[in-house]
VOPAGU-2260 file (C-alpha; in pm, 1 decimal, decimal comma):
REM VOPAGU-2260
SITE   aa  ch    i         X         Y         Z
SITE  UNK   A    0       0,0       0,0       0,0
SITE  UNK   A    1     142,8     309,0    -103,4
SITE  UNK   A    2     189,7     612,1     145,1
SITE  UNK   A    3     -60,8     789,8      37,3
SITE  UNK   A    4    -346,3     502,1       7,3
SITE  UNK   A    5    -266,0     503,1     398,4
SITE  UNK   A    6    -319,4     849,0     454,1
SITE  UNK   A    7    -619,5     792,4     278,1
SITE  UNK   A    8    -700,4     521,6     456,6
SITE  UNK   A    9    -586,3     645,7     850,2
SITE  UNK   A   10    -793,7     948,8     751,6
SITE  UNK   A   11   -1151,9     770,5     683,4
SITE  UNK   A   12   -1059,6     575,0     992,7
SITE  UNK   A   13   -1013,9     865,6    1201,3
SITE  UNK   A   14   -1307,0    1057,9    1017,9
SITE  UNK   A   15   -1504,8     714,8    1135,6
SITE  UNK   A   16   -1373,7     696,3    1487,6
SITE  UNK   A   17   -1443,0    1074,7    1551,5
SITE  UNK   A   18   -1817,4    1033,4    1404,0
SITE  UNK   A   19   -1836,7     720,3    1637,3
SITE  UNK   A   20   -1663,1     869,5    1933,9
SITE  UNK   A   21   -1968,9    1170,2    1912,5
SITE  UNK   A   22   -2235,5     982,6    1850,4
SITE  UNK   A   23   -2105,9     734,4    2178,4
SITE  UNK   A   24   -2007,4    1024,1    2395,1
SITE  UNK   A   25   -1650,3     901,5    2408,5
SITE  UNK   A   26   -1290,6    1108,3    2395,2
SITE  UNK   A   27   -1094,9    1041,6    2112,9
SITE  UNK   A   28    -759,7    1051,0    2109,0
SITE  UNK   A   29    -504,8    1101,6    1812,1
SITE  UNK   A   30    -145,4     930,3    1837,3
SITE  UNK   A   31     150,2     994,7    1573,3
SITE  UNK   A   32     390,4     714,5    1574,0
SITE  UNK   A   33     748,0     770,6    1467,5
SITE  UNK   A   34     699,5     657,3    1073,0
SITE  UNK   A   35     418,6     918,8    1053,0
SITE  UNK   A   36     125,6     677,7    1100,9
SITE  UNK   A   37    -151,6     849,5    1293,6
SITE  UNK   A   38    -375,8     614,6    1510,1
SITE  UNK   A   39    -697,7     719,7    1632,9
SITE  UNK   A   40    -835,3     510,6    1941,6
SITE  UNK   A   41   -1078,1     606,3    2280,6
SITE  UNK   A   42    -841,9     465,5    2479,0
SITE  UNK   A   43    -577,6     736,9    2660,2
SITE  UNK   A   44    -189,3     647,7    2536,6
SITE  UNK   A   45     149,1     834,4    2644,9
SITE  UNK   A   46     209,8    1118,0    2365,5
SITE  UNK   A   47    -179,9    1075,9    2248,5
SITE  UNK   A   48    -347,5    1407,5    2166,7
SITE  UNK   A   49    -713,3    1403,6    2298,3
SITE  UNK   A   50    -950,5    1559,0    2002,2
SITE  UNK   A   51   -1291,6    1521,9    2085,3
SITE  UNK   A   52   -1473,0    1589,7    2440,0
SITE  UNK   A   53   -1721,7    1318,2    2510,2
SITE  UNK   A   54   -2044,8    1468,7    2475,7
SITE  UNK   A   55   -2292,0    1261,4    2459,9
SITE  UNK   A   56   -2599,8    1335,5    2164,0
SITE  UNK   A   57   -2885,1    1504,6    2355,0
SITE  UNK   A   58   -3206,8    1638,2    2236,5
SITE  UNK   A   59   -3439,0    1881,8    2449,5
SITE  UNK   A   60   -3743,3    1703,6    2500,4
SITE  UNK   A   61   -4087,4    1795,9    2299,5
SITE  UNK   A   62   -4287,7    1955,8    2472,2
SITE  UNK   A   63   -4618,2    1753,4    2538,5
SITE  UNK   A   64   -4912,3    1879,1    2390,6
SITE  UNK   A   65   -5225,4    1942,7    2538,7
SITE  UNK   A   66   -5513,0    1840,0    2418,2
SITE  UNK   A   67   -5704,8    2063,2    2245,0
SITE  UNK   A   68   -6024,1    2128,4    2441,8
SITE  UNK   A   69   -6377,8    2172,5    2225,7
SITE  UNK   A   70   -6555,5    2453,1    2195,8
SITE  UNK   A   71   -6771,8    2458,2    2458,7
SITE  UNK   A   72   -7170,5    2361,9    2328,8
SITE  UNK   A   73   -7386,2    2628,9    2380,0
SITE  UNK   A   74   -7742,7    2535,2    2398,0
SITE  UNK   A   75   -7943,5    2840,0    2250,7
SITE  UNK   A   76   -8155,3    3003,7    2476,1
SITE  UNK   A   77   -8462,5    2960,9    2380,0
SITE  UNK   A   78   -8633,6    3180,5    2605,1
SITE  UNK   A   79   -8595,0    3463,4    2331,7
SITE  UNK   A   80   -8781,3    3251,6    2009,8
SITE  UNK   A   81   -9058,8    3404,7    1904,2
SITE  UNK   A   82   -9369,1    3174,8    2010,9
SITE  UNK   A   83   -9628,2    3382,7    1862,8
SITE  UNK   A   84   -9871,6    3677,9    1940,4
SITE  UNK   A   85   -9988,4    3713,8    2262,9
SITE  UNK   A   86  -10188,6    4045,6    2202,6
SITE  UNK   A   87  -10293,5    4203,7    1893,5
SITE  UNK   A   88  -10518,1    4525,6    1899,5
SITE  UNK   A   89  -10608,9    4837,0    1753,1
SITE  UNK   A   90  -10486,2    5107,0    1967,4
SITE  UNK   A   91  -10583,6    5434,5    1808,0
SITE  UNK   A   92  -10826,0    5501,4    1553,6
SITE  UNK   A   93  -10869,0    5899,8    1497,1
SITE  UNK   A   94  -10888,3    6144,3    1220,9
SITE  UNK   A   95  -10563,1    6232,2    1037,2
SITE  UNK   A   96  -10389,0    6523,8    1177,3
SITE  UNK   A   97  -10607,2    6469,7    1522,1
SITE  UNK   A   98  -10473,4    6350,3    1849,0
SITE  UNK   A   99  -10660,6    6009,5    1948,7
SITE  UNK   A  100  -10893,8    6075,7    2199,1
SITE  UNK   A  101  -10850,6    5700,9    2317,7
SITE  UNK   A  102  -10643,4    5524,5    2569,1
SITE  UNK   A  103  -10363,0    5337,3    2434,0
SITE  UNK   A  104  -10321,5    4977,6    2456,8
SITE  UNK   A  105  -10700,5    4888,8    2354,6
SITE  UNK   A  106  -10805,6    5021,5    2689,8
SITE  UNK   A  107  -11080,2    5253,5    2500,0
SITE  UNK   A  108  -11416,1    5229,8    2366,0
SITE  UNK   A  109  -11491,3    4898,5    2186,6
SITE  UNK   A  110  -11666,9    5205,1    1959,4
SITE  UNK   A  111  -11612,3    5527,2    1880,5
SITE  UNK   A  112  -11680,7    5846,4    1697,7
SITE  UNK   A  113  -11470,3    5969,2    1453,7
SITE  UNK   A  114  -11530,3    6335,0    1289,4
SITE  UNK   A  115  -11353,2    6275,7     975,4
SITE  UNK   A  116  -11481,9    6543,1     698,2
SITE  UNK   A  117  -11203,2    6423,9     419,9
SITE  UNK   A  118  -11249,0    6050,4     502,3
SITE  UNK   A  119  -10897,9    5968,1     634,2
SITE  UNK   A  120  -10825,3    5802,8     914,1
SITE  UNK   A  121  -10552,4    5728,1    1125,6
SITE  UNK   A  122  -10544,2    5371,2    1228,9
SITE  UNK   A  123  -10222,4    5244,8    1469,3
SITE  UNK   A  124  -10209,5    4879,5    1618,3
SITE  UNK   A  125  -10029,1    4747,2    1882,5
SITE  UNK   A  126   -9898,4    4349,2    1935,9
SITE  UNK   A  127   -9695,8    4188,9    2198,7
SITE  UNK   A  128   -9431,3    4051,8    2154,7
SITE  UNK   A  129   -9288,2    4364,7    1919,1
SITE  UNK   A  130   -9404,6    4287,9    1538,0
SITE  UNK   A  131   -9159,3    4031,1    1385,8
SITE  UNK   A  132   -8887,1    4057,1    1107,1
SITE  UNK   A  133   -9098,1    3924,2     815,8
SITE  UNK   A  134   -9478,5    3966,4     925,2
SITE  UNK   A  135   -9713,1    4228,0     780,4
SITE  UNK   A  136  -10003,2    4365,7     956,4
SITE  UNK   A  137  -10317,3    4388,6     748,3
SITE  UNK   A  138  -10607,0    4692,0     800,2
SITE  UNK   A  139  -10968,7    4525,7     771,4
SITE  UNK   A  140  -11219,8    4753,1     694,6
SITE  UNK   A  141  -11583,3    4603,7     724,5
SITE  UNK   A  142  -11426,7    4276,5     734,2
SITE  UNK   A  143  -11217,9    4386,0     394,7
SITE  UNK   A  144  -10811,2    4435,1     332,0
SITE  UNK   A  145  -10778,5    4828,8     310,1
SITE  UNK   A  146  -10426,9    4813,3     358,3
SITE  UNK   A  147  -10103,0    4673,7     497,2
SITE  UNK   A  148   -9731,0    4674,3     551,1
SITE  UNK   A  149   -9418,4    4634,8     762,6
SITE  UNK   A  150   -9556,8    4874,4    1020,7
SITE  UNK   A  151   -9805,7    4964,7    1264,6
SITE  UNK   A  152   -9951,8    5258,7    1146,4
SITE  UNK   A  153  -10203,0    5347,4     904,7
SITE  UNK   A  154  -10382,2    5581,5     651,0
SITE  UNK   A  155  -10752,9    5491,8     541,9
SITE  UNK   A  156  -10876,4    5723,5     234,1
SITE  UNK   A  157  -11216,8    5752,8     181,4
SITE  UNK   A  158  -11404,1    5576,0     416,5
SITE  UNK   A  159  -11737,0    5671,4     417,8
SITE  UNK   A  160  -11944,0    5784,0     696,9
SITE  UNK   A  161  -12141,8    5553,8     924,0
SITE  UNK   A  162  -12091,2    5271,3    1065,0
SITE  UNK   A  163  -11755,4    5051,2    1009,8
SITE  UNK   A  164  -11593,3    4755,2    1188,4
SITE  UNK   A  165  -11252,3    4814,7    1225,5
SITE  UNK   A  166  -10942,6    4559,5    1301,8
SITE  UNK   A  167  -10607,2    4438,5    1232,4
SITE  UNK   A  168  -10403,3    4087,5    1101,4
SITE  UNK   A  169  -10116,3    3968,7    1131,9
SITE  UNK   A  170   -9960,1    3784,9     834,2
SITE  UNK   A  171   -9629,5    3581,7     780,8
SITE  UNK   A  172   -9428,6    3627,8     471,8
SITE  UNK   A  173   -9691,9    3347,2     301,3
SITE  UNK   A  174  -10000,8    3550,6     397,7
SITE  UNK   A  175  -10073,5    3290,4     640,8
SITE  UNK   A  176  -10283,0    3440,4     945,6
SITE  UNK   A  177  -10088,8    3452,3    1237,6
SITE  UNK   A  178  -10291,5    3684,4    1484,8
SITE  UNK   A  179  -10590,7    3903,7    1465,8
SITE  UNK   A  180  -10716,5    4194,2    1678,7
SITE  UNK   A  181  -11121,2    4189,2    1808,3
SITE  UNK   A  182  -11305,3    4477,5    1593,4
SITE  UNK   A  183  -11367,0    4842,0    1696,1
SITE  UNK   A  184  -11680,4    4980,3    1589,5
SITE  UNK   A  185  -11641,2    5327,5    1488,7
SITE  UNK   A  186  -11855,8    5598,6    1368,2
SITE  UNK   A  187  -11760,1    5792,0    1107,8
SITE  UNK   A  188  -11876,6    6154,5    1115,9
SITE  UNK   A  189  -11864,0    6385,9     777,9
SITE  UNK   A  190  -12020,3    6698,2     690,3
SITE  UNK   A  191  -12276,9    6656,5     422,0
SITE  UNK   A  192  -12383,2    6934,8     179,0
SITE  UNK   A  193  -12759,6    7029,5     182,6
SITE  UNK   A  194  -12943,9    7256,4     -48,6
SITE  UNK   A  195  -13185,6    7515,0       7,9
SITE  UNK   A  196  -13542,3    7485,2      47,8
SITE  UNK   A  197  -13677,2    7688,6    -281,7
């Protein structure tokens, strides 16, 4: 073996014993003898130069993970779903542009007299719960649809004078009845034109 094919060889050796002396956590040692050879061994020798500090291979630990915890289940509360009407009623029913002289609430007159020259009047119902997202309240004039909408208030046109049953409805999104006030009577009072006696 030539000199250099044992250089080659002493230094994969020692490349080998230092990988093995780290990954064992041994000191390895390098010796030179007096034709040049270099030895490398774990085992201390007169003259031998120590290269590698045993250390052993260490890793830090993972951390451990914790369990992810669910999302707490929430049962909805189901105190606040709607469960339907509990009152409906017509609370005002007065000539446009005239204060009500009724209670509030339904607390007045089952019926009442309206002076209404022009033929409007102001109609505003009242429900509990609050009217719903959705639901339209419907005007019934003598039993009739006069009007409706998202609201609670309301402008009859030409309603005639005498007699009339007033009340309201409430309607889902389908038309389907939901709720329906009792009637007010009311009265309707306009001035009629007379002629002269000739």
């Amino acid at each position: 073996m030539t000199r250099e094919n044992r250089w080659a060889a002493g230094a994969g050796a020692a490349a080998a014993a230092v990988l093995a002396g780290a990954v064992s956590g041994e000191s390895i040692y390098r010796q030179v003898d007096g034709d040049g050879r270099i030895t490398f061994t774990d085992t201390p020798r007169p003259g031998a130069e120590r290269l590698v500090q045993g250390i052993g291979n260490t890793y830090p630990a993972r951390p451990q993970q914790q369990p992810i915890a669910a999302a707490p289940v929430t049962v909805q509360d189901r105190s606040d779903t709607f469960a339907g009407y509990e009152t409906v009623t017509v609370d005002t029913a007065s000539s446009v542009g005239v204060s009500p002289a009724i209670a509030p609430s339904g607390d007045g007159p089952r019926e009442q007299a309206i002076r209404a020259n022009d033929g409007r009047i102001r109609v505003v119902a009242a429900t509990h719960p609050s009217l719903q997202p959705g639901h339209r309240t419907v005007v019934l004039l003598d039993g009739q649809a006069a009007q409706q909408g998202e609201g609670l208030s309301f402008d009859l046109t030409e309603v005639d004078r005498g007699r009339h049953e007033l009340a309201v409805r409430i309607v889902d999104r389908r038309g389907q009845v939901l709720a329906e006030s009792r009637s007010k009577i009311i009265h309707v009072l306009r001035a009629s034109r007379r002629t002269a006696p000739k």
